[in-house]
C-alpha positions as CSV (number, residue, x, y, z in Angstrom):
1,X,-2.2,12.0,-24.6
2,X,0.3,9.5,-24.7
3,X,0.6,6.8,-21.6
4,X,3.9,7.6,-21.1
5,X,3.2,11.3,-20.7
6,X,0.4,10.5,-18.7
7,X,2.9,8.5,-16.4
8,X,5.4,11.5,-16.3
9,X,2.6,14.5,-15.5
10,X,1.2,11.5,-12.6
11,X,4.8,10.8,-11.5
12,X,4.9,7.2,-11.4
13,X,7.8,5.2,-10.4
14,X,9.9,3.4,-12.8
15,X,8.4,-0.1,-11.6
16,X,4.8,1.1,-11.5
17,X,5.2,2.0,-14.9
18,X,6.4,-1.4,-15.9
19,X,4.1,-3.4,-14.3
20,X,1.2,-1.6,-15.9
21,X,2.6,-2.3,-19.2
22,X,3.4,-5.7,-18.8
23,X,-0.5,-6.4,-17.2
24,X,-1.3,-4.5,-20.7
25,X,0.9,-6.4,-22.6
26,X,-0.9,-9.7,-21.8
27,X,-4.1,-8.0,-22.0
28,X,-3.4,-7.0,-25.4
29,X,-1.9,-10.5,-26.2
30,X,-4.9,-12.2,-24.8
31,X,-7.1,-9.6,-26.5
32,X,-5.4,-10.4,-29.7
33,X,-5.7,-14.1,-29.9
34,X,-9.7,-13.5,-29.4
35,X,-11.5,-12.7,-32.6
36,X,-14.7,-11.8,-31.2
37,X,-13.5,-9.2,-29.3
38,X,-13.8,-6.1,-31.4
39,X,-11.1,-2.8,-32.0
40,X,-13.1,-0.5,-29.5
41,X,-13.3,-3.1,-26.9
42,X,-9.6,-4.1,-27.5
43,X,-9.1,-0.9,-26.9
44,X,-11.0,-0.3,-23.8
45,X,-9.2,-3.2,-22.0
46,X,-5.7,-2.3,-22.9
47,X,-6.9,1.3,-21.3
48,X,-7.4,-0.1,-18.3
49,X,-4.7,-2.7,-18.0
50,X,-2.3,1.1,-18.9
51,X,-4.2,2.9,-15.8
52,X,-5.4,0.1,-13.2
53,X,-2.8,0.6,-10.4
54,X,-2.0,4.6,-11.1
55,X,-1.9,5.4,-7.5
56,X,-0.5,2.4,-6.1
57,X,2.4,4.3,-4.3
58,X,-0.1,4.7,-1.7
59,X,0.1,1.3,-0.1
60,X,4.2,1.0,-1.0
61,X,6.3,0.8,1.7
62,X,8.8,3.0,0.4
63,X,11.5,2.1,3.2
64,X,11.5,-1.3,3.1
65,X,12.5,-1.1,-0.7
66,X,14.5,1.5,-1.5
67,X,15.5,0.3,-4.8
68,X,12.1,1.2,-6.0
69,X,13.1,4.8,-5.2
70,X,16.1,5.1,-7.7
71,X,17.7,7.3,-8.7
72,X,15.9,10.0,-7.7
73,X,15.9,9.2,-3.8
74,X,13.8,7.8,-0.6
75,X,12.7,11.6,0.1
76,X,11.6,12.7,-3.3
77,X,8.8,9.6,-3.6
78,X,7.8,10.6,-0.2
79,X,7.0,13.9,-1.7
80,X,5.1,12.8,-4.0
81,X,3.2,10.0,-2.1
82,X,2.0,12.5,0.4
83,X,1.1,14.8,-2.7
84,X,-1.2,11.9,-3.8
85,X,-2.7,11.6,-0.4
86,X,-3.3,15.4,-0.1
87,X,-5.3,15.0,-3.0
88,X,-6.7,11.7,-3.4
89,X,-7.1,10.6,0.4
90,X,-5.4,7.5,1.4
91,X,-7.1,4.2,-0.7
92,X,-5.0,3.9,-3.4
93,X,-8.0,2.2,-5.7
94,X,-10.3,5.6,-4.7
95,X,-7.7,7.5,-6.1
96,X,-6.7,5.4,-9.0
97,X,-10.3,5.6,-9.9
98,X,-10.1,9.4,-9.8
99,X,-7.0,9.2,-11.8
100,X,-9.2,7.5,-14.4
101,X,-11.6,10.0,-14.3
102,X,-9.4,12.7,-14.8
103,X,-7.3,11.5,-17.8
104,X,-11.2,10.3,-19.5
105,X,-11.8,6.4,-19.0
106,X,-15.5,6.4,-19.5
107,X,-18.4,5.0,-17.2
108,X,-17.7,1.0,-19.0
109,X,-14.0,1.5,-18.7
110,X,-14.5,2.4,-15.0
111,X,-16.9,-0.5,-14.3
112,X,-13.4,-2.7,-16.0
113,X,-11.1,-0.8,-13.1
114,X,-12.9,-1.9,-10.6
115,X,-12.3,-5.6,-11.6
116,X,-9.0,-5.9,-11.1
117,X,-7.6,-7.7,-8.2
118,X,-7.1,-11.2,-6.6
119,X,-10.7,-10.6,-4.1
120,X,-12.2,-9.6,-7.4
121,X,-11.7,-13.0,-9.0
122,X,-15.0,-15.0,-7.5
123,X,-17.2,-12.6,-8.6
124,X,-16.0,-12.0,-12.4
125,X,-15.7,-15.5,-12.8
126,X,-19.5,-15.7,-11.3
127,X,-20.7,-13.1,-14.3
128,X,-19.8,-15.5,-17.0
129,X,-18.8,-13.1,-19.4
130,X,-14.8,-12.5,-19.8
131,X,-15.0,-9.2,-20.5
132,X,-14.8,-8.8,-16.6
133,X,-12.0,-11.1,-16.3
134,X,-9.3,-10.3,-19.1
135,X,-7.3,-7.6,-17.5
136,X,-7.9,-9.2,-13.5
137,X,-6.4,-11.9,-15.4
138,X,-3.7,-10.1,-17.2
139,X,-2.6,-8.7,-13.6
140,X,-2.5,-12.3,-12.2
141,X,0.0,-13.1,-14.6
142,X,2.7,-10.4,-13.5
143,X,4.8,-11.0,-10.1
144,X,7.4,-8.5,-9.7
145,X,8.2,-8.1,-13.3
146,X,8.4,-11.6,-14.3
147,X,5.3,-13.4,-16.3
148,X,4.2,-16.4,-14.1
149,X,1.7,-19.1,-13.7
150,X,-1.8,-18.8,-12.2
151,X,-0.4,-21.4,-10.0
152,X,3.1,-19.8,-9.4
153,X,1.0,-16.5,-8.4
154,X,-0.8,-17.5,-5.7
155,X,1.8,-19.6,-4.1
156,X,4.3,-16.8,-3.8
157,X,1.5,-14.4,-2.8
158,X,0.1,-16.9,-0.2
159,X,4.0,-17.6,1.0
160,X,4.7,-13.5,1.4
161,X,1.1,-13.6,3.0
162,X,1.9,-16.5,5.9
163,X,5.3,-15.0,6.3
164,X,3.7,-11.6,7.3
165,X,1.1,-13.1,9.8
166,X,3.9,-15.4,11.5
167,X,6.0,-12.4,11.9
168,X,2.9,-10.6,13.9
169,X,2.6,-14.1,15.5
170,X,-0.9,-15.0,13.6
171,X,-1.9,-17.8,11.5
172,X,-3.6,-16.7,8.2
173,X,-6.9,-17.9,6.9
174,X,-6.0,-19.5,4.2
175,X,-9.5,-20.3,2.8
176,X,-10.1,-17.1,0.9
177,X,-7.1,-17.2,-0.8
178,X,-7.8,-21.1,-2.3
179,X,-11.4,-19.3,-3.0
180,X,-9.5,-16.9,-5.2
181,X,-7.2,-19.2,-6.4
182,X,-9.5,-21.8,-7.5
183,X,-11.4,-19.1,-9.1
184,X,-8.3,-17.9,-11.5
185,X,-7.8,-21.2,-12.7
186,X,-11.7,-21.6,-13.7
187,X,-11.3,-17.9,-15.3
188,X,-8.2,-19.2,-17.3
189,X,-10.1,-22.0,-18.7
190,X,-13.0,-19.7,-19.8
191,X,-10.8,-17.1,-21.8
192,X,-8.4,-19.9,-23.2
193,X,-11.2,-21.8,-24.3
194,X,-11.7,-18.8,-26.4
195,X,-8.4,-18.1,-27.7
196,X,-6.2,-19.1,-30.4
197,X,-3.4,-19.4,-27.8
198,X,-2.5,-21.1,-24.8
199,X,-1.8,-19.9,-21.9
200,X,1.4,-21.2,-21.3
201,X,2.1,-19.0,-24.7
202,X,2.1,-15.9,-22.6
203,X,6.1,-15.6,-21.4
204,X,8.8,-12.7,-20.4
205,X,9.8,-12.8,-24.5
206,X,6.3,-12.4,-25.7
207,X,5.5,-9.9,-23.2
208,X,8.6,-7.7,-23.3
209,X,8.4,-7.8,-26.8
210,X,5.1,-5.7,-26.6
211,X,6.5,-2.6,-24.0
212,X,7.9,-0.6,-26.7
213,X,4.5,0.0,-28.4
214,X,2.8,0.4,-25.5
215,X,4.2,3.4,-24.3
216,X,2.7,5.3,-27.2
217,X,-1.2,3.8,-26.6
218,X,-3.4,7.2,-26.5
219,X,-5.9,7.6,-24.1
């Protein structure tokens, strides 16, 4: 099936679906620009850069951004985020590992899900092998639909981060986030060092000019 049917029978939101193309788009760049990684692996990371945040309206705030919920209203995604919880229980990365499951990522391709994110960064770098770190990587890259820095990344995350401890009246810990950070940049070295690119080759053009193709990718 097509991704983009896929999106429509899981009913993803209009950003959701754009963010997992653009984290595929820059896998697939990355993936490109590597000529030791072969079709079926090629494949297999693009797969998972297409399905790795497919239940990720579990953890939106729906209310405090309502643009996300146009056009087809605040109630209707409420719906369907208490649809996903009915059925997939309330982790969003439980249930977008049952999502991959269900639409056929195999046992490897789930082993890649489960290497996405910012705490997963210390221990993918610590494997060595950048298999594990292309599509964490690729994920890193996006912020709110714009193609960013490592660097850039982690500042804004660790800005929104302080910002929502000071409003509860905490300081944040900001030693695990450094960890993570520090880790990124040692991961960027490692696949660059492979590549026939740079990294400061991956941009909005580049990226955007990949989405079209993207949304016919079979799973």
């Amino acid at each position: 099936m097509k991704i983009e049917n896929i999106y429509q029978k899981y009913n993803l939101q209009a950003n959701l679906r754009y963010h997992q193309y653009q984290v595929a788009a820059v896998t697939k760049i990355i993936v490109e620009s590597i000529m030791s990684v072969d079709e079926k692996l090629r494949n297999s990371l693009i797969k998972v850069a297409l399905t790795h945040d497919m239940a990720n309206i579990l953890k939106f705030d729906l209310e405090k951004y309502p643009e996300t919920t146009e056009p087809e209203g605040l109630e209707y995604w409420r719906n369907i985020k208490n649809e996903y919880k009915k059925k997939y229980g309330d982790d969003e990365h439980n249930a977008t590992v049952s999502i991959a499951k269900e639409i056929g990522l195999n046992e490897f391709e789930i082993d890649l899900l489960n290497t996405v994110g910012f705490s997963q960064g210390p221990t993918n770098l610590a494997k060595g092998d950048i298999t594990y770190m292309i599509v964490g990587y690729a994920d890193a890259r996006v912020n709110f639909g714009s193609i960013v820095s490592i660097d850039e990344r982690f500042e804004k995350t660790l800005a929104r981060k302080k910002a929502n401890y000071a409003s509860q009246g905490k300081a944040l810990d900001e030693s695990i986030y450094n960890e993570q950070h520090n880790s990124f940049r040692k991961i960027e070295e490692l696949i660059f060092k492979s590549s026939e690119i740079l990294s400061k080759d991956i941009d909005d053009n580049k990226v955007s000019s990949y989405i079209d193709s993207l949304k016919s990718f079979e799973i």
